[in-house]
Every structure is written in structure tokens, then in C-alpha cells.
C-alpha positions as CSV (number, residue, x, y, z in Angstrom):
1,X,110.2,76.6,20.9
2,X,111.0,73.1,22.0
3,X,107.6,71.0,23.1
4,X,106.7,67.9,24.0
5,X,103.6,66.1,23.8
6,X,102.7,62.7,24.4
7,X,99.5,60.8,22.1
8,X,100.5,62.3,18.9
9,X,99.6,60.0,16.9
10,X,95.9,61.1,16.3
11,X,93.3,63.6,18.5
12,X,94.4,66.5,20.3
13,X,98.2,65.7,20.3
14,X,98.4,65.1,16.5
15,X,96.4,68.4,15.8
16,X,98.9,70.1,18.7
17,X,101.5,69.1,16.7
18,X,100.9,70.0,13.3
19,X,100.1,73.2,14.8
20,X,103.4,74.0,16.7
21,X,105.5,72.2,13.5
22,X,103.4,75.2,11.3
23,X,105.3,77.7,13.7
24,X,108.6,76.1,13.5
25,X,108.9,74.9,16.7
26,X,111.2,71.7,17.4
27,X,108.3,69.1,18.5
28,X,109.2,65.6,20.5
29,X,106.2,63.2,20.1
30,X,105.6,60.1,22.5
31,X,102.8,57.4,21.7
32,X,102.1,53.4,20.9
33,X,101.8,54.5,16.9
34,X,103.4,56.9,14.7
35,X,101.7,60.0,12.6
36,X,102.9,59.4,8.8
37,X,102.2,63.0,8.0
38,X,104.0,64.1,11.3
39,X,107.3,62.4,10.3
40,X,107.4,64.0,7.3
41,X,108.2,67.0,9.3
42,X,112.4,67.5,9.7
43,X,111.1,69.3,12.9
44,X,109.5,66.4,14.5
45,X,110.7,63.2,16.5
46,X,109.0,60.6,17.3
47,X,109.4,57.5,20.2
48,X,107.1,54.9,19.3
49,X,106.3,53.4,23.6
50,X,103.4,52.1,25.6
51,X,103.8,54.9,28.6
52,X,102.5,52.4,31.0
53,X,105.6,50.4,30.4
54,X,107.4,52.6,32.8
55,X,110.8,50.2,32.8
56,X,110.8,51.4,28.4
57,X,110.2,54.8,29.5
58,X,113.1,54.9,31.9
59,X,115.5,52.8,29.5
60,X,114.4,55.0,25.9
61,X,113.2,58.5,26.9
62,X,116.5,59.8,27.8
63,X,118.3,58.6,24.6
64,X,115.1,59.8,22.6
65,X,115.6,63.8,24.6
66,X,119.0,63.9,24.5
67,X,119.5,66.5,22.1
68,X,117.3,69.3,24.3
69,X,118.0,70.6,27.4
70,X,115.0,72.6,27.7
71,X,111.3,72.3,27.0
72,X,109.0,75.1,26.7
73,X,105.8,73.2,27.2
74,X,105.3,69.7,28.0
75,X,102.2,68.0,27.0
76,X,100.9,65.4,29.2
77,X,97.8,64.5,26.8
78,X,98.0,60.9,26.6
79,X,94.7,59.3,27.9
80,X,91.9,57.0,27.6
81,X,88.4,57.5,28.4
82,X,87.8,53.8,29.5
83,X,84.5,52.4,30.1
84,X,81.2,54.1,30.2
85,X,79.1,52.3,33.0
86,X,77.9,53.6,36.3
87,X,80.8,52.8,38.4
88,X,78.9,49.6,40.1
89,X,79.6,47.9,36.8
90,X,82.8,48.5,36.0
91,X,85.7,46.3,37.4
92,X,88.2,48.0,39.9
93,X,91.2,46.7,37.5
94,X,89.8,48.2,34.3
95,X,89.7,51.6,36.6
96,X,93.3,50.7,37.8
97,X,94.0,50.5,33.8
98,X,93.0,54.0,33.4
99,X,94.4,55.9,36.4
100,X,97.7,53.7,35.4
101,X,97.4,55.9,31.7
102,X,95.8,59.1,32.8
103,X,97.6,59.7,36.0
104,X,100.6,57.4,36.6
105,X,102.4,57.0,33.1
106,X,102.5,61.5,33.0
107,X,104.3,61.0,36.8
108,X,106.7,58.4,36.1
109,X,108.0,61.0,33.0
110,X,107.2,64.1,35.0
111,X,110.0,62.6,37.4
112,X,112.4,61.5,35.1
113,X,112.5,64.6,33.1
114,X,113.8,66.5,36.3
115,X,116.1,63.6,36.8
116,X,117.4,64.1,34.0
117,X,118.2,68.1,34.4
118,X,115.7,69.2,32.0
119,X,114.7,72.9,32.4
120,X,110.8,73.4,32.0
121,X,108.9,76.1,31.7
122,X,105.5,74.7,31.1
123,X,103.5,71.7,31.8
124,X,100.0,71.1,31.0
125,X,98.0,68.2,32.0
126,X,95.2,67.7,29.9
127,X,92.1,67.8,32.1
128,X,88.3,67.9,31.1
129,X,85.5,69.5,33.8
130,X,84.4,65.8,34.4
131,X,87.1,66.1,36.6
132,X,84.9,68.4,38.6
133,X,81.6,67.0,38.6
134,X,81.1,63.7,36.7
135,X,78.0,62.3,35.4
136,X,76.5,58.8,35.4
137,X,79.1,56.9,33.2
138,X,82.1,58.8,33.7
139,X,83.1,57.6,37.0
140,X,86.5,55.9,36.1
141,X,87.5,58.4,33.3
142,X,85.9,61.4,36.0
143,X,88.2,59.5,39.1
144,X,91.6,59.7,37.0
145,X,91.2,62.9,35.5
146,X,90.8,64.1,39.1
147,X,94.0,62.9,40.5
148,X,95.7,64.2,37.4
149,X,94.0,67.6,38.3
150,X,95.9,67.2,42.1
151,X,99.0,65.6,40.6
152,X,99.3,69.1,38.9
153,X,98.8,71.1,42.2
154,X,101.5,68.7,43.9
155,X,104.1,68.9,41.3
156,X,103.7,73.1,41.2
157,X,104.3,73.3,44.8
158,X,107.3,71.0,44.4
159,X,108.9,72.3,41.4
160,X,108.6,76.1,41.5
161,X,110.7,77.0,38.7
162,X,107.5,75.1,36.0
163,X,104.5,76.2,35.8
164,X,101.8,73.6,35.6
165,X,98.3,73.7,34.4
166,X,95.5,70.8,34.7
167,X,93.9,72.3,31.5
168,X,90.4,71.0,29.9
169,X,90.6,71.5,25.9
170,X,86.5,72.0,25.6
171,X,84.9,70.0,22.6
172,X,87.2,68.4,20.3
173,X,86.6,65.9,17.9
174,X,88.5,62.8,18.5
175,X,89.1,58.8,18.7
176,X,87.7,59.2,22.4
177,X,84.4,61.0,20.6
178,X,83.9,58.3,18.6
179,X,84.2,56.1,21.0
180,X,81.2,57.9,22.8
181,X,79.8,58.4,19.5
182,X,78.7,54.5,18.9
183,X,77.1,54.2,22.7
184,X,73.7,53.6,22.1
185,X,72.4,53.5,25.6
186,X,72.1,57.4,25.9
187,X,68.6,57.1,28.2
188,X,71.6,55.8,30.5
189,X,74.0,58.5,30.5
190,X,72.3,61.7,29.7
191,X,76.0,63.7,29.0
192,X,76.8,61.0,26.1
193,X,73.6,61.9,24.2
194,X,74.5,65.8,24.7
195,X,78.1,64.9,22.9
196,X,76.6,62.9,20.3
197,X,74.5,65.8,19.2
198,X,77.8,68.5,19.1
199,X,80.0,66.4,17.1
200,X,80.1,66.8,13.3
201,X,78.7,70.9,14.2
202,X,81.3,74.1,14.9
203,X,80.3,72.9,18.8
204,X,82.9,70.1,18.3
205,X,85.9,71.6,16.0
206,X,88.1,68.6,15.0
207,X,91.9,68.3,16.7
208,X,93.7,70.7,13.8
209,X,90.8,73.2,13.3
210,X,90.9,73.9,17.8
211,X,94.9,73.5,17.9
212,X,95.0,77.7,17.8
213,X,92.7,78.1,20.3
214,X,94.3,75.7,22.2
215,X,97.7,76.8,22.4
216,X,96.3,80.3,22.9
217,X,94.8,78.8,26.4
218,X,97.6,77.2,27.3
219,X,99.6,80.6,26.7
220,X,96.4,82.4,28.8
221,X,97.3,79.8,31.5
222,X,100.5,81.1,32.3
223,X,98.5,84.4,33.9
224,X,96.4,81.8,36.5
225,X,98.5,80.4,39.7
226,X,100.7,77.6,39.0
227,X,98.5,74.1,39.7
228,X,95.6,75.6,38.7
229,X,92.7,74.0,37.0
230,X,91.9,76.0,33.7
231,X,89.0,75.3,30.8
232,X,89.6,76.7,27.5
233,X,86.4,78.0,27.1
234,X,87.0,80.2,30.5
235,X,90.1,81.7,30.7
């Protein structure tokens, strides 16, 4: 299989790729730092770029997929949670910084990979069901993850030949959990408290331990119409 995934170099991505790289699959990784361990792998290549820099992903992408025609899945799992404050605190351009991440960087590659002729069977956005109903905190990180959700549904009517999936991975250890993990103002935001309980339990695997189970829902997601939303934990 040929994959690509973008924010491999810890969380999610990283455990996605050293679970496709354990199944022999060919795996193209995009994010701001590299994976030591991952590069180790003859299997894996790696673009070190800032995906908000959409002129660098323009000008380096194509050089950096030139040797693959075709990808069997496409990751769109770079993200950021961005601040946790009820959305009357938080500034409109730190919300712009995280729709610009969450939703704009996976269109601007989205578009140049069919620009560039590439035949894709899969995409999957990576989602989370704040996207569906947020709660106090989450409004900027709840907002983005939504459009992604509808970016998803756009792009499947557009491109029929892909199937596309706004996916939410469940619990998963990560640099975002820890993130949440050092909020101390839980009274605040209830769901941050509830997250801060799971991690370090089997409630919250960490990114290699739920990489099985992950790919298995993204594989499960292929049954669901195309631009569907899908949680792990359902399907």
C-alpha cells in the first residue's frame, strides 16, 4: 500500500505510521519535525514543511511524491487543538490560526494532489465528535473540526472516484492530551476534567497501542457513504 499521512512526527500520525511501516506498506510523512525512529525505516519518506505555508507546499510536495502515482489512503491528521477558553475570550485571529491548520492547510493539498494526477482511493480527515456538539472550551478547536467535517462532504461529491471519511479516532494519548492534561481550571470546562481522568488508563491507549484499531475503522469506513462522518468507537 502507498499512504500518506501528514503530523507524523509524534501522536496519531507517528503511531499510524509505525503501524502501516510494520505491514510493509510504502508510507510518505508530512510535518514541521522529523520522527528519528521513522527514518530509520527504508519504507518511509519524509518532507520536513509548515502546511500552512501553502506557497512551500505547492513548490516541495510534488518533487517530495513524485515517485507514486497512486495513494491508497491519505491521512489528513495534522491539527492543533488551540486555545481552551469559552469562545468570548479567545481572539478571532488565534481561531483563524487554527481553521488555517485544521481546515485550510488539508484543502490546499487535497487540491494539488488531483492537480497533480494522483489516483486516490481513500481520504480520511481526522475528526473528533466535538465536531458535533462542543463543550465550553472547545469552541475554536469544535468550529474547525466542523468545517473539516463539511470539507469532507464537498470534496466526495466533487471527486467521486475517492472516498472520503471525516473520521474521529476516540481516546488517544497524545501531545494535544497533554496539552489538556496541564489545564488546571477544570470547574471551567467540565469535558477537560473527564479527559484528564482517562489518560494514563486502557480508556486512553497511547498513538502505537490504538494504530490497529484505527486502521481497522478507517478500513470499516469504506462500507459508510462517501463524506460521511464516522467515530471509531461506532462503526
Amino acid at each position: 500500500m502507498h499512504i500518506l499521512i501528514t503530523g507524523t512526527s509524534s501522536g496519531i500520525g507517528h503511531g499510524l505510521a509505525q503501524e502501516f511501516l510494520a505491514r510493509d506498506a510504502k508510507v510518505w510523512g508530512i510535518s514541521r519535525r522529523e520522527a528519528v525512529d521513522l527514518l530509520q525505516h527504508p519504507n518511509y519518506h519524509h518532507l520536513s514543511l509548515d502546511l500552512t505555508n501553502h506557497d512551500g507546499v505547492r513548490r516541495l510536495v510534488p518533487d517530495f511524491l513524485m515517485d507514486s502515482n497512486r495513494f491508497d489512503l491519505v491521512i489528513l491528521n495534522a491539527g492543533v487543538l488551540g486555545p481552551i477558553k469559552w469562545m468570548s475570550e479567545v481572539d478571532a485571529d488565534a481561531i483563524k490560526q487554527v481553521m488555517e491548520i485544521n481546515v485550510w492547510a488539508n484543502k490546499v493539498l487535497l487540491d494539488l494532489l488531483y492537480e497533480l494526477g494522483k489516483d486516490i482511493r481513500q481520504v480520511i480527515g481526522m475528526s473528533t465528535q466535538a465536531s458535533l456538539r462542543s463543550t465550553p472550551g472547545w469552541g475554536a478547536y469544535a468550529i474547525s473540526k466542523a468545517a473539516l467535517n463539511m470539507l469532507m462532504n464537498v470534496y466526495a461529491q466533487e471527486h467521486l472516484n475517492t472516498h472520503f471519511s471525516a473520521f474521529a479516532p476516540g481516546l488517544v494519548d497524545s501531545d494535544i492530551q497533554e496539552t489538556i492534561f496541564n489545564i488546571q481550571e477544570t470547574d471551567k470546562y467540565p469535558t477537560v476534567k473527564k479527559l484528564q481522568e482517562a489518560r494514563y488508563t486502557e480508556a486512553m491507549p497511547d498513538s502505537r497501542a490504538a494504530a490497529s484499531k484505527l486502521i481497522l475503522g478507517m478500513e470499516k469506513a469504506l462500507q459508510y457513504d462517501s463524506g460521511s462522518f464516522n467515530d471509531v468507537r461506532e462503526i
